[in-house]
C-alpha positions in Angstrom: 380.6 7.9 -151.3 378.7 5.5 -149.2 378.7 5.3 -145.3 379.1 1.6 -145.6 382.9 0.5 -145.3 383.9 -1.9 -147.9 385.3 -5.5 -146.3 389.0 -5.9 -147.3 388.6 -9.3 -148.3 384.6 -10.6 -148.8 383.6 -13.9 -148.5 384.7 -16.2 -151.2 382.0 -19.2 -150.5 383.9 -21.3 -153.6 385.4 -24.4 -152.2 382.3 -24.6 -149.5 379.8 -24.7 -153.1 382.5 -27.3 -153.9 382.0 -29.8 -151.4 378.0 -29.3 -151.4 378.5 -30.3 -154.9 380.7 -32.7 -155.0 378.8 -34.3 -152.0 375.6 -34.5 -154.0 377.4 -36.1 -157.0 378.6 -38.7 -154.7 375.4 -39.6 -153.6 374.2 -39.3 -157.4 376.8 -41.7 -158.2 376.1 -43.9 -155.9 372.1 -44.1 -156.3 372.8 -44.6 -160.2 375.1 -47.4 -159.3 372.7 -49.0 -157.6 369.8 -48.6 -160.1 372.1 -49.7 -163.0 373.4 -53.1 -161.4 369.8 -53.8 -160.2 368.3 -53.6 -163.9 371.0 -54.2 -166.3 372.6 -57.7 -165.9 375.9 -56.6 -167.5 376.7 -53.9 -165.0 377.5 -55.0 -161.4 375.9 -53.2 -158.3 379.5 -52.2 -157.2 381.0 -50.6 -160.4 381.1 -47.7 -160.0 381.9 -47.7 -156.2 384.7 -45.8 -156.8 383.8 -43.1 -158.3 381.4 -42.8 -155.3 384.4 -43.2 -152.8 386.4 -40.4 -155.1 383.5 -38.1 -154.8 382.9 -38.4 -150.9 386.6 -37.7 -150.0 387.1 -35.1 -152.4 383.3 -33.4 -150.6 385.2 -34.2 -147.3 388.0 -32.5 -148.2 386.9 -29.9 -149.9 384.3 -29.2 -147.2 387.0 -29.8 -144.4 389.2 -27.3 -146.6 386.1 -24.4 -146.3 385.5 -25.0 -142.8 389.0 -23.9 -141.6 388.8 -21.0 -143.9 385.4 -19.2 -142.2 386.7 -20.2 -139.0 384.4 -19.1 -136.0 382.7 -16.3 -137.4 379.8 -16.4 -139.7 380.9 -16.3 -143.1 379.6 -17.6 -146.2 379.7 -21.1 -147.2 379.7 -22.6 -144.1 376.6 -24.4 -144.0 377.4 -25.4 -147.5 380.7 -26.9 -146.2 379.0 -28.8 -143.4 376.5 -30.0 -145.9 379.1 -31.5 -148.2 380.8 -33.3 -145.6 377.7 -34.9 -144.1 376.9 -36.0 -147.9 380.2 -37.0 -148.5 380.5 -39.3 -145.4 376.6 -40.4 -146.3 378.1 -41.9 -149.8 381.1 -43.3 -148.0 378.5 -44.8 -145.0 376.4 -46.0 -147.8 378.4 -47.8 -150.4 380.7 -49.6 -147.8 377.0 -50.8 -146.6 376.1 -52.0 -149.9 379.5 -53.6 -150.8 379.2 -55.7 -147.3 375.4 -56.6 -148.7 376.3 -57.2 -151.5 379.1 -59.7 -150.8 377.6 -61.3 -147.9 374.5 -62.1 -150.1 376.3 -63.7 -153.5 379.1 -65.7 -151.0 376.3 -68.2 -150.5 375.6 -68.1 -153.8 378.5 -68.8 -155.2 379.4 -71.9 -153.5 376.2 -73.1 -154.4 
C-alpha cells in the first residue's frame, strides 16, 4: 500500500475540455465564414453565422456548466472552462460585429 490516500471522486475536467473546444470551433467557424464569403462569390459572408452563434452558446454553456462544478477550489478544467467562455462570447462579440458591417455596408448598396 501507498501512503497517499486515494481522492473519492478525482477531477473529471470533461465538460471544461468541452467548452475550450467547442469555443475554438466557434471561432474556426466563424474565421472560415469570413474567408469563404470574401473569395467565393456564391457564398455570403453571413452563412454560416449560425453555426458560429450555436457553437459560442453551447462553449458558454458548457463552460458555465464546468465552472459551477470545480466550484472555489482548484480543480481541473477550470481554466479550460474560463477559456471557452471567453472564446465563445469572442465568436458571439465578433459575428454580431460583422453582421452589423456587413449590413450597414450593402444597405447603401442596394438602393443604389
Amino acid at each position: 500500500m501507498s501512503d497517499h490516500p486515494v481522492p473519492n471522486n478525482p477531477p473529471k475536467p470533461g465538460v471544461a475540455v468541452a467548452a475550450l473546444y467547442l469555443g475554438i470551433g466557434s471561432l474556426v467557424v466563424l474565421v472560415a465564414s469570413v474567408l469563404l464569403g470574401w473569395f467565393v462569390e456564391s457564398i455570403g459572408i453571413v452563412t454560416f453565422m449560425g453555426a458560429v452563434y450555436l457553437l459560442a452558446l453551447f462553449a458558454i454553456v458548457c463552460g458555465i456548466i464546468a465552472l459551477k462544478g470545480t466550484g472555489a477550489e482548484k480543480q481541473a478544467g477550470k481554466k479550460a472552462a474560463i477559456t471557452g467562455i471567453v472564446m465563445g462570447a469572442a465568436a458571439v462579440i465578433l459575428a454580431l460585429g460583422i453582421q452589423v458591417a456587413v449590413f450597414i455596408l450593402f444597405i447603401p448598396w442596394l438602393g443604389a
